[in-house]
Z-matrix of the N, CA and C atoms (Angstrom, degrees):
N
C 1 1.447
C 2 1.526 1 108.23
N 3 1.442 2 119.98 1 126.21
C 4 1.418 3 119.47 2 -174.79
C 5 1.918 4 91.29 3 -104.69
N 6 1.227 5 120.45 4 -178.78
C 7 1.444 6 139.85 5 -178.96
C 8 1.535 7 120.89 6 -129.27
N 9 1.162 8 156.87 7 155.39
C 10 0.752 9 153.43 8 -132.68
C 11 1.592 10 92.45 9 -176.39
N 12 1.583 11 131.55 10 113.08
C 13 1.791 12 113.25 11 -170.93
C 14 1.588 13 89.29 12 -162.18
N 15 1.462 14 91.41 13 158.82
C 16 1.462 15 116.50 14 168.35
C 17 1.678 16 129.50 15 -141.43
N 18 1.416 17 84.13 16 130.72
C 19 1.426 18 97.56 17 -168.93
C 20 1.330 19 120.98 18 -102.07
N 21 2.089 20 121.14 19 139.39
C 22 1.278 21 99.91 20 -160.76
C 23 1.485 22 84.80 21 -115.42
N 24 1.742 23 123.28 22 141.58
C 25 1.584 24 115.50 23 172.52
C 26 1.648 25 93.54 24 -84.93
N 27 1.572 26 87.42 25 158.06
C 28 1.545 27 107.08 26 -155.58
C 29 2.176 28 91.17 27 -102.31
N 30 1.684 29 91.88 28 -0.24
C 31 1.553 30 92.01 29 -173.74
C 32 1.359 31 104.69 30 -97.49
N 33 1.245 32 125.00 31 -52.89
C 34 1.096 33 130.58 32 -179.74
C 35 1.775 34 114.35 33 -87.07
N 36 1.103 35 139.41 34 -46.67
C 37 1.315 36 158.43 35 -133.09
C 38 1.213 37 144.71 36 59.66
N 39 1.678 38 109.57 37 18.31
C 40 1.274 39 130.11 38 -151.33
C 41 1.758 40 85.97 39 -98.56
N 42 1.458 41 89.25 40 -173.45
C 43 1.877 42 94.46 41 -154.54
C 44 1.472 43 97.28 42 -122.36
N 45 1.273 44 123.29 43 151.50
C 46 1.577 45 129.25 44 170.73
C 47 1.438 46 117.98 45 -126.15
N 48 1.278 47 128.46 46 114.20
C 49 1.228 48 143.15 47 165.99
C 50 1.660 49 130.87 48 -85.80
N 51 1.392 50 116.31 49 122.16
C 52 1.441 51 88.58 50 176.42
C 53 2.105 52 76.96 51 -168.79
N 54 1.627 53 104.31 52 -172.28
C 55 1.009 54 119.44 53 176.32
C 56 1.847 55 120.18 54 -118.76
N 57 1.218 56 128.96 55 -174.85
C 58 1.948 57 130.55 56 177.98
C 59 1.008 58 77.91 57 174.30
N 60 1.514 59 101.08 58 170.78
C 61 1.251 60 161.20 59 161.35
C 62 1.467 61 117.43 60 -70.82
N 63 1.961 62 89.04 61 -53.83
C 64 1.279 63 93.01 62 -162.92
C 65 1.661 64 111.40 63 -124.00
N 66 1.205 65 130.15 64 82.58
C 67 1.738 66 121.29 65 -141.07
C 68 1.590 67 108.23 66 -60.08
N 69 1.614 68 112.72 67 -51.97
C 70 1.741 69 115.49 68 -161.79
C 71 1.434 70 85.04 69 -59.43
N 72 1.673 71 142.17 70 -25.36
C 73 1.641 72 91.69 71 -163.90
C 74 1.327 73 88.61 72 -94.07
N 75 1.392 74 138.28 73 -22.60
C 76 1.626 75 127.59 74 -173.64
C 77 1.317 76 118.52 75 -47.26
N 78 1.857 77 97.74 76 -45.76
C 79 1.549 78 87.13 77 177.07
C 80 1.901 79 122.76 78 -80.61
N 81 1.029 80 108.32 79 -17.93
C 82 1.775 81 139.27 80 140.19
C 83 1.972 82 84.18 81 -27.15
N 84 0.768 83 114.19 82 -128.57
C 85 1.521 84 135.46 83 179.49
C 86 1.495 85 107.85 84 -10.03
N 87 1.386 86 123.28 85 -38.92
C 88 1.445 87 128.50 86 176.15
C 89 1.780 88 102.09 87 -64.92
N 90 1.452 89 99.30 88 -48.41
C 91 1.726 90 97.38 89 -161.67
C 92 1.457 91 103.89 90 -81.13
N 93 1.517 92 123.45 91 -25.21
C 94 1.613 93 119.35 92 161.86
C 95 0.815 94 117.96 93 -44.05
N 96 1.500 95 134.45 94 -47.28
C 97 1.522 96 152.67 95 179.76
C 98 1.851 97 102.48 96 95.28
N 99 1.704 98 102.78 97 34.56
C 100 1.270 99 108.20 98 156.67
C 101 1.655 100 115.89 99 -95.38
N 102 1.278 101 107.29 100 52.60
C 103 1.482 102 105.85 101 163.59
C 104 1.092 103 96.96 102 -155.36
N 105 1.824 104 128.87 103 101.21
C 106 1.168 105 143.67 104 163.52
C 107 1.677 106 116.11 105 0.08
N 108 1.326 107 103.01 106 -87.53
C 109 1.354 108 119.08 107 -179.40
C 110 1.684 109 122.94 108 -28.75
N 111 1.256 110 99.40 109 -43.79
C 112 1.830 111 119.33 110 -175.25
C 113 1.593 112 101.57 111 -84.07
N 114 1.473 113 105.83 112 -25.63
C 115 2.000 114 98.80 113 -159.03
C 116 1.418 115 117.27 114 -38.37
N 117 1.372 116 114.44 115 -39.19
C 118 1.093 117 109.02 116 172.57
C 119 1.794 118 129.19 117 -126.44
N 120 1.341 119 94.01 118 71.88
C 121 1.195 120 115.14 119 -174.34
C 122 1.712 121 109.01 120 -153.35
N 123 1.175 122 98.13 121 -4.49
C 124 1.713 123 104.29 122 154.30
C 125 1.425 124 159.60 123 -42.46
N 126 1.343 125 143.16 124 81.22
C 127 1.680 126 104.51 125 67.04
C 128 1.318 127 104.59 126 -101.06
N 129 1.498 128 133.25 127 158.03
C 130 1.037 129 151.65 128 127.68
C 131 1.218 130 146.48 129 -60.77
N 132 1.204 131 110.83 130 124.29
C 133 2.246 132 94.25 131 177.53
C 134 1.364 133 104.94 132 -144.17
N 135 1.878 134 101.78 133 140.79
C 136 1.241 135 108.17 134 -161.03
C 137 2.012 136 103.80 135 -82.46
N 138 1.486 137 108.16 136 127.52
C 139 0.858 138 120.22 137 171.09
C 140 1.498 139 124.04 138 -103.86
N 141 1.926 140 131.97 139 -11.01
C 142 1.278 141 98.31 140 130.69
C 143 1.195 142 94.22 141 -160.50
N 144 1.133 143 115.52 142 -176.91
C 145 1.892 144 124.81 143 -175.05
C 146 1.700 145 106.36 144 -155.35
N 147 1.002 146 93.83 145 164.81
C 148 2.184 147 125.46 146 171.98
C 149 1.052 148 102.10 147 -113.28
N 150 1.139 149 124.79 148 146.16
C 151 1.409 150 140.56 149 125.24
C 152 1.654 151 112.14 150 -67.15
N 153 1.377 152 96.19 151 153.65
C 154 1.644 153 101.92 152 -177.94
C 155 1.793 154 85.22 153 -141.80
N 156 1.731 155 94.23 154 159.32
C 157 1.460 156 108.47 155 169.37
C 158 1.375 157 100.03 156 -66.00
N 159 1.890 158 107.74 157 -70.68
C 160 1.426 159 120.93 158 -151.50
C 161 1.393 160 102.99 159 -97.85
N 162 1.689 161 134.77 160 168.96
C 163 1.421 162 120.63 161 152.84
C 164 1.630 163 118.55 162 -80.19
N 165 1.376 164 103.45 163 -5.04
C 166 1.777 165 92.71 164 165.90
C 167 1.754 166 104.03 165 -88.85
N 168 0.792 167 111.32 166 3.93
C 169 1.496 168 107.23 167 173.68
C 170 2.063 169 107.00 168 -93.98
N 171 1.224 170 94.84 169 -46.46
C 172 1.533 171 101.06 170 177.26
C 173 1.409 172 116.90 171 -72.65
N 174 1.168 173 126.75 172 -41.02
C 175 1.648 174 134.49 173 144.14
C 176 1.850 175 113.81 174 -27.32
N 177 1.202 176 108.41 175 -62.65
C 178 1.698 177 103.58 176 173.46
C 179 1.549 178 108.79 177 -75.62
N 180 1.503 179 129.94 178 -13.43
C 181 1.356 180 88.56 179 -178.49
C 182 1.562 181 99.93 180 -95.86
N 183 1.643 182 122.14 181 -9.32
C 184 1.933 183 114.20 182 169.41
C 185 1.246 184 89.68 183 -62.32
N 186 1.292 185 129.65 184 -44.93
C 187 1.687 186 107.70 185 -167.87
C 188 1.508 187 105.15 186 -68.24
N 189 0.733 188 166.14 187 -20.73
C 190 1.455 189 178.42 188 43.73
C 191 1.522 190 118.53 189 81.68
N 192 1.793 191 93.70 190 -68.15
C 193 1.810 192 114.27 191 166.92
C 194 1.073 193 121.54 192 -86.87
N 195 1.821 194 111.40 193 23.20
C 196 1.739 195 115.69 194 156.98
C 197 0.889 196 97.22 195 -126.11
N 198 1.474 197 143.91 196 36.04
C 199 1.213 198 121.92 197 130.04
C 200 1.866 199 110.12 198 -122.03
N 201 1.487 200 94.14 199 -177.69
C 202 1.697 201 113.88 200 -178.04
C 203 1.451 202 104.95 201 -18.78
N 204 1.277 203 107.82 202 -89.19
C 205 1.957 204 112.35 203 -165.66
C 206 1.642 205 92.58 204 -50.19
N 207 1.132 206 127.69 205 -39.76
C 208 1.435 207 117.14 206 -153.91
C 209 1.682 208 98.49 207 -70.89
N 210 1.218 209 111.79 208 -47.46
C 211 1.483 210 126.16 209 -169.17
C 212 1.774 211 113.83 210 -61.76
N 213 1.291 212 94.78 211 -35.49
C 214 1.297 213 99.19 212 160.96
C 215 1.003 214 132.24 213 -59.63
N 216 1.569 215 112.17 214 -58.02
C 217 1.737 216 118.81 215 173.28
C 218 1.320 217 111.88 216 -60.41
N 219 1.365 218 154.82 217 -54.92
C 220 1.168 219 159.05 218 136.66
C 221 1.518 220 104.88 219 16.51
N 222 1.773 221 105.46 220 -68.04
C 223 1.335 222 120.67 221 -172.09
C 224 1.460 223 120.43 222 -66.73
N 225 1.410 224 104.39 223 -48.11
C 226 1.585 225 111.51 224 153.34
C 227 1.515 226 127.75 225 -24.56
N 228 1.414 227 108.40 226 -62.68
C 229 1.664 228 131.26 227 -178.54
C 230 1.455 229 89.94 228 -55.60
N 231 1.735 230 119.49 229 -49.53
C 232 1.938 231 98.18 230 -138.28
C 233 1.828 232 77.66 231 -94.17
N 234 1.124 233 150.22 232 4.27
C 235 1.395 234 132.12 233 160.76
C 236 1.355 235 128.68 234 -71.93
């Protein structure tokens, strides 16, 4: 089972997208500030995620919620 999640920093309010395998340690790894991208945009908290069967399935739907329609629906949910 892969995941599909988004994370909102609690510093800025900006949003984080990405996919795992394995979610509690990703977001684990986000709030360490062992994931480059986030280091300094810390703390984070996951506000929502998918499950996926495959990771090429969880791969298209982050590609999905970085763009337009995706970003929207995303935004929809977190209002």
């Amino acid at each position: 089972m892969y995941f599909t999640y988004v994370l909102v920093s609690k510093k800025d309010g900006k949003l984080y997208i990405g996919y795992t395998h394995d979610l509690n340690q990703r977001i684990k790894d986000h709030n360490d500030g062992a994931v480059a991208v986030t280091q300094n945009r810390r703390p984070l908290k996951l506000v929502y995620y998918e499950a996926c069967l495959s990771k090429r399935k969880a791969i298209l739907r982050e590609k999905y919620f970085k763009i337009g329609f995706g970003r929207r629906f995303i935004n929809m949910r977190l209002d």
